[in-house]
N, C-alpha and C positions, 0 to 999 in steps of 0.2 A: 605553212606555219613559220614564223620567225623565230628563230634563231635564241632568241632571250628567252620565248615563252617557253621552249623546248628544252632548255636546260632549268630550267624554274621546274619543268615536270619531273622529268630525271632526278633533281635532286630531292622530290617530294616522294617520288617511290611508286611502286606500284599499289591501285587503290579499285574502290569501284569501277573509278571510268578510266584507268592508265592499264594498259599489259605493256609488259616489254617482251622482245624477242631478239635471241642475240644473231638470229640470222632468218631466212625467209625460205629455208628449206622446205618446208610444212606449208606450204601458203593454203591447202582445204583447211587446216587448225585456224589459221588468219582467219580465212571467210568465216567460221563457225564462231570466233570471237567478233566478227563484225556485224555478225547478226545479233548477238546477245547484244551488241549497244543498240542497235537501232531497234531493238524490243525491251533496252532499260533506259536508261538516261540519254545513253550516247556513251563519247568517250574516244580515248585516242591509246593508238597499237603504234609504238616504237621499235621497227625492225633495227639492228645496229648496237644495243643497249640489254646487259647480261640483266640478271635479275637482281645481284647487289648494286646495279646503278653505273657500271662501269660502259663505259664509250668504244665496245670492239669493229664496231663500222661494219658495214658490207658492198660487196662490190655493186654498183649499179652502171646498168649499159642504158643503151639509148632506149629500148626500147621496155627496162624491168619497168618500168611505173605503170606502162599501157598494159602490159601485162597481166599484171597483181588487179588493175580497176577490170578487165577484161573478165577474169576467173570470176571476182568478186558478184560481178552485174551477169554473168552470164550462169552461175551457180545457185541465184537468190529468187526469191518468188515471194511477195512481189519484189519488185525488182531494188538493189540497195545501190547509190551511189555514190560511195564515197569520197571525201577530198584526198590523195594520195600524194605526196610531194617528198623531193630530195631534198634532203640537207646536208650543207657542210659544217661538218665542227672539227675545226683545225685540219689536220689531215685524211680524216675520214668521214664517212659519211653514213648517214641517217635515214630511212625511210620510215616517214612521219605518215598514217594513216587518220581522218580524222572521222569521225561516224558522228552523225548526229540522229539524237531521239528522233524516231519516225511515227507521222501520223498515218502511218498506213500500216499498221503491224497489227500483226503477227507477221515475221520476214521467215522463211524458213532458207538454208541455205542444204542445200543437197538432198531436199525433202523432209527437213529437221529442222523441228523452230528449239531457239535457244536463249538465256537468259541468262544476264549476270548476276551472281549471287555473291555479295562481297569481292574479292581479289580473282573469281571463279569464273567460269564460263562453266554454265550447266544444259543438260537438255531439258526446255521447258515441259512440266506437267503437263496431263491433259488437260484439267481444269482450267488451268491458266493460259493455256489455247483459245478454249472453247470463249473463257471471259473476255478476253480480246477480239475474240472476232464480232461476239454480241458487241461490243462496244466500236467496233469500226463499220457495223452494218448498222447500229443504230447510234450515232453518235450523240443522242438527246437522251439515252434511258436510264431511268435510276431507279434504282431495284425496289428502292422503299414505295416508288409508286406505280409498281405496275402487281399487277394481280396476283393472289395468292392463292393460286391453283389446286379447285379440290374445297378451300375452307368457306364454312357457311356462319349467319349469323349467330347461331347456337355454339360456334366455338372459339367466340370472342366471352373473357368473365367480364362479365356486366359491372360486377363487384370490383372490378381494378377501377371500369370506368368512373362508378361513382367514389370511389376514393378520388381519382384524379378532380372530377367537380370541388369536392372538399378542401384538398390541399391547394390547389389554385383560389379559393375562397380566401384559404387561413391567409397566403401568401399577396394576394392583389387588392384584398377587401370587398371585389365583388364576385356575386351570382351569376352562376349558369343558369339561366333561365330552360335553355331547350334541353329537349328529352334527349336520353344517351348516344340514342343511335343516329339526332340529329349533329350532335355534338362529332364524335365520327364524322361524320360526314364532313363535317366545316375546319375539323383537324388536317382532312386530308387522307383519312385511314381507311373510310368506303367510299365507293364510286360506283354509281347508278344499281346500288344493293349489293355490289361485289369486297368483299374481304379485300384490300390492297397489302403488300408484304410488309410497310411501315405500322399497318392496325395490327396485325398479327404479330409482329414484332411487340407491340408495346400492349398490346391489352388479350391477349392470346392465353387461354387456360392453358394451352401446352403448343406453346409457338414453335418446340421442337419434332412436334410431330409432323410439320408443315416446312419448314426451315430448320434441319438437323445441324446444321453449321451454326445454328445460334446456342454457342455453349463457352464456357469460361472455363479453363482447367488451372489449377495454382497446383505445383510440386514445389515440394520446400525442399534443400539440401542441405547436405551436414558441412559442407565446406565453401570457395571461392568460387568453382565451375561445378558442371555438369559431370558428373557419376554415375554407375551401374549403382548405385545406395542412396536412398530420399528418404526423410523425415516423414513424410506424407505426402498422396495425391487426392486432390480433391476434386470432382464433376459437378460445374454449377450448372441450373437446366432452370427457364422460366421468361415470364415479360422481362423488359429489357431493366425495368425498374430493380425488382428483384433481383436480378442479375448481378447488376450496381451496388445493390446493399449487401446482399450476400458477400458477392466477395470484397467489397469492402470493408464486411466485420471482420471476416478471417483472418483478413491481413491484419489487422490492426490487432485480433487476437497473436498473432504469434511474431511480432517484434518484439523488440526490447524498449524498455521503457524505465528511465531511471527518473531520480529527487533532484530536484535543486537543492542543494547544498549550500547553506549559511549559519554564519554561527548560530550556536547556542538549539544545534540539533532538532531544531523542529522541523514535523513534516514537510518540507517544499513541493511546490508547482514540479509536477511531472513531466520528465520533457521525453518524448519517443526521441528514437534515433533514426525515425523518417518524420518529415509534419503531416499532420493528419491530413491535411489541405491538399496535398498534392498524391497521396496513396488513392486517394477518391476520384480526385480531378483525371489520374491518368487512368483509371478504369474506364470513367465517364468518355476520356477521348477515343481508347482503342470500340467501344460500344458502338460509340455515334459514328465514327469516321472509317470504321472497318472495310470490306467491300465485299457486302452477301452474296455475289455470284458466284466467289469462289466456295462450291460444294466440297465438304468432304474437309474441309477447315475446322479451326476454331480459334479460340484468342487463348493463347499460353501465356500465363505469368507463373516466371520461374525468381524465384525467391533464394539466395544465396546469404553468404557469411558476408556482411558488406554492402549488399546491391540486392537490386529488384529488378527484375526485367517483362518490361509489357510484350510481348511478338502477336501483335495485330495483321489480319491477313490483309493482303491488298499492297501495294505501293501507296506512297504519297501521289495525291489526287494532282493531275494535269496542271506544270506552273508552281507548284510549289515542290521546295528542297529541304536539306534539313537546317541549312543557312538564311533560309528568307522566312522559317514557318513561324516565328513570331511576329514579324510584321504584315504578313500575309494569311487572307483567309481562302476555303473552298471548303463547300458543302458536298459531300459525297453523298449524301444521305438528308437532302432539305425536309423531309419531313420529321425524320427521327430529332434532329437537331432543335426543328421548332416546338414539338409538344414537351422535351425534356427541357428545355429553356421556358416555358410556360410554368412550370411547377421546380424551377430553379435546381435543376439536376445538374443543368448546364448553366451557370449566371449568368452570364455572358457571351454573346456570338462572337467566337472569334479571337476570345481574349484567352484561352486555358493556357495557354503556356505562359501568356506573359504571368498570370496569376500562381501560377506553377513557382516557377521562379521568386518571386516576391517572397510568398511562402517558405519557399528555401535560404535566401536573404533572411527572412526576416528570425532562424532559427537560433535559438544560443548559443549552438558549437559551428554551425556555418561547414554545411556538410560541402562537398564537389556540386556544382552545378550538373542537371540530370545531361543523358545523351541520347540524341535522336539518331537515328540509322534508317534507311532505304536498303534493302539486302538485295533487291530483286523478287518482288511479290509478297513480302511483308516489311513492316515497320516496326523498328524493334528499339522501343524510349527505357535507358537504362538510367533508375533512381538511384545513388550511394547514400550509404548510412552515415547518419554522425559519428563519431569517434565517443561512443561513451567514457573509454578508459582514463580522458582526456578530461574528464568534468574532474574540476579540482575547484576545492573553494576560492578561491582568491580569483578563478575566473568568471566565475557567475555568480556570485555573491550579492546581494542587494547591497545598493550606492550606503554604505554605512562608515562613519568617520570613527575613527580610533578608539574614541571614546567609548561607545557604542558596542564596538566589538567587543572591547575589553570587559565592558558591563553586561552582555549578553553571556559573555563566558562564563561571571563569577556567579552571578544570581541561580540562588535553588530554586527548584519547582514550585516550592510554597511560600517561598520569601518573598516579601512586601516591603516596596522602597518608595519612598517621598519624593521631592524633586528635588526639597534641602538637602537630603541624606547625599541624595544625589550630585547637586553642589557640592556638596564637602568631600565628598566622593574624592572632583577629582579637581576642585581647588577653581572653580569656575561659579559667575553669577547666576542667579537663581533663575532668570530670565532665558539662558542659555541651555539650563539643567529641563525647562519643561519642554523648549525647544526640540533636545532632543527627546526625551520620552515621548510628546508627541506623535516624531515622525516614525517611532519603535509601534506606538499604539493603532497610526494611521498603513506602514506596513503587516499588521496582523501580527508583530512578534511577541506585544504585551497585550495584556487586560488591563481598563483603567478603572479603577472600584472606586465610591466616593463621590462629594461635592465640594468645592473651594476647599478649604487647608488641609482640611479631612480626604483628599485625595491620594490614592497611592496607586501604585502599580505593580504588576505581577506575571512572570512569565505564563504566555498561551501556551498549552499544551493539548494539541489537537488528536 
């Protein structure tokens, strides 16, 4: 490792993929942190370097480096090899460990697989064992299409599916011609008359009797973080559809939602202090891109004073981070993706975040852009609220010139004004005077009663 890169790490701190260690006493603690990278990201272990960032060196002889790789490869199953190298900085020295992601994990290091979670080094679950090794002994399978073990035709609702015909109608303008079950089949949901976990997933009268991991829970909280005290816990259970709208209303049920505020007090356009567009969008993502081997799971949105948090099971799929996942796509789940992209659950393949965003761009108070997270077996995309307290009139105000305001101020509820009046008003030609009532009558602030001279106007009050 170079010298530049190594102080660029140092002074960014310890993270997912950095440990520091201010000496090499513990080297089994090392291996166990060496195995959590090459079972998460990767990542690099700075022997030399306290935990506030400070440069205490340690002594290295000729033979510490063979050492440390020695312990490492000969402690790990399968076997881990890491890059190990001295460095000097100024007068002392460094030992830089570097790990990279392994396509061959689960690594256990002294009969112990382990995984980084945040700044942590933990002992991997069993779940998350067992899902790695299904996935290194079959490196082609994906859950949505392999079989759902146990379910038969009769506990597929027929009735989702002909909804689904329906709505893909309203939405594309054409007919499903074949009958339900052919339909299935050509989604990708049955195979050779077998229930696959993607059909059960999506059109399944109680998909959790089959896939109990398929469940949503929202707890709300009275404060910033997490407490022994919540507002409410809620348990959502059903097709994936469902799932999506249920908790989609909830949430949208218990935000906050203020007025656009402009003179002259009438009701304004509603603005939430999340956009509706991205409370759905990231339900829709933790749904579709989850990863159902992990049993014994579920997808937790936790709701705070401020912020929303998705915690979707699984890691970011092979190849993507939380730095490339708007330009970059992967299907963990290509079947669920494609039938809720049929019926516009999902608009677009690939695009939810950029749309995410836009949405949040495109809001009136211009809340923090969301945050995505890799923890080490889940993804955890945290949304921030607008600042309602911040809505003041003169910020969001509809584009109205002086005049206007000023006129919007004085006018009663039952009072009726000309354009002349209005002219005279405020010393401007008549031309001017309809001008602006116009663009009063064309933003919904006035009523325009009347034809030609006999025209007046009158505040809306809705």
């Amino acid at each position: 490792m170079q010298k530049k890169e190594l102080l660029k790490i140092i002074k960014s701190g310890e993270a997912l993929k950095v440990e520091f260690k201010s000496s090499a006493s513990n080297l089994d603690r090392i291996g166990e942190i060496v195995c959590s990278f090459a079972n998460s990201r990767g990542g690099d272990i700075l022997i030399g370097v306290s935990d506030d960032r400070q440069i205490v060196g340690v002594e290295v002889g000729r033979q510490t480096v063979e050492r440390i790789v020695d312990i490492i490869v000969d402690n790990s199953d399968p076997k881990i090899y890491p890059e190990v190298t001295a460095v000097s900085i100024g007068a002392k020295q460094i030992i830089a460990i570097k790990v990279n992601e392994s396509h061959d994990k689960p690594h256990l290091y002294q009969g112990r697989a382990f995984i980084r979670i945040g700044k942590n080094t933990k002992p991997m679950s069993r779940n998350e064992y067992e899902r790695l090794l299904i996935k290194r002994s079959k490196t082609d399978i994906q859950y949505d299409r392999e079989e759902c073990v146990g379910a038969r035709l009769r506990d597929i609702d027929w009735k989702k599916v002909k909804w689904f015909k329906s709505a893909y109608k309203d939405i594309s303008g054409r007919d499903i011609s074949s009958s339900e079950q052919k339909l299935l089949e050509g989604l990708g949901c049955i195979k050779n008359g077998k229930i696959l976990n993607g059909g059960m997933l999506l059109f399944g009268k109680q998909p959790d009797k089959f896939i109990p991991q398929n469940q949503i829970t929202i707890v709300r909280y009275p404060g910033e973080g997490v407490s022994d005290r919540y507002l409410d816990i809620k348990d959502f259970y059903g097709n994936l559809f469902d799932l999506i709208d249920k908790a989609d209303e909830y949430i949208k049920e218990h935000i906050q939602i203020a007025s656009r505020l402009i003179p002259g007090q009438i009701p304004r356009e509603e603005i939430p202090e999340y956009p509706f567009y991205a409370i759905r969008e990231l339900i829709v993502n933790a749904v579709a891109h989850r990863d159902y081997f992990i049993s014994g799971s579920r997808i937790i949105i936790k709701m705070f004073k401020g912020k929303i948090e998705y915690s979707s099971p699984g890691g970011l799929p092979e190849g993507i981070t939380p730095k490339n996942m708007i330009n970059k796509q992967s299907s963990r789940n290509p079947t669920l993706v494609k039938v809720l992209n049929r019926v516009k659950y999902i608009e677009a393949i690939g695009d939810g975040i950029n749309r995410i965003c836009d949405a949040i761009n495109a809001h009136p108070l211009k809340p923090r852009m969301p945050v995505f997270k890799d923890v080490g077996g889940t993804v955890i995309a945290t949304m921030f609220a607008a600042d309602l307290n911040k809505m003041k009139e003169k910020e969001i105000e509809l584009e109205l010139n002086q005049r206007q305001k000023q006129f919007l101020g004085k006018l009663g509820v039952e009072e009726m004004i000309s354009s002349s009046s209005y002219a005279e008003l405020f010393d401007i030609d008549e031309r001017t005077a309809r001008r602006d009532l116009t663009e009063l009558t064309k933003k919904g602030l006035l009523l325009k009663e009347g034809r030609g001279y006999r025209t007046v106007y009158k505040k809306r009050v809705d």
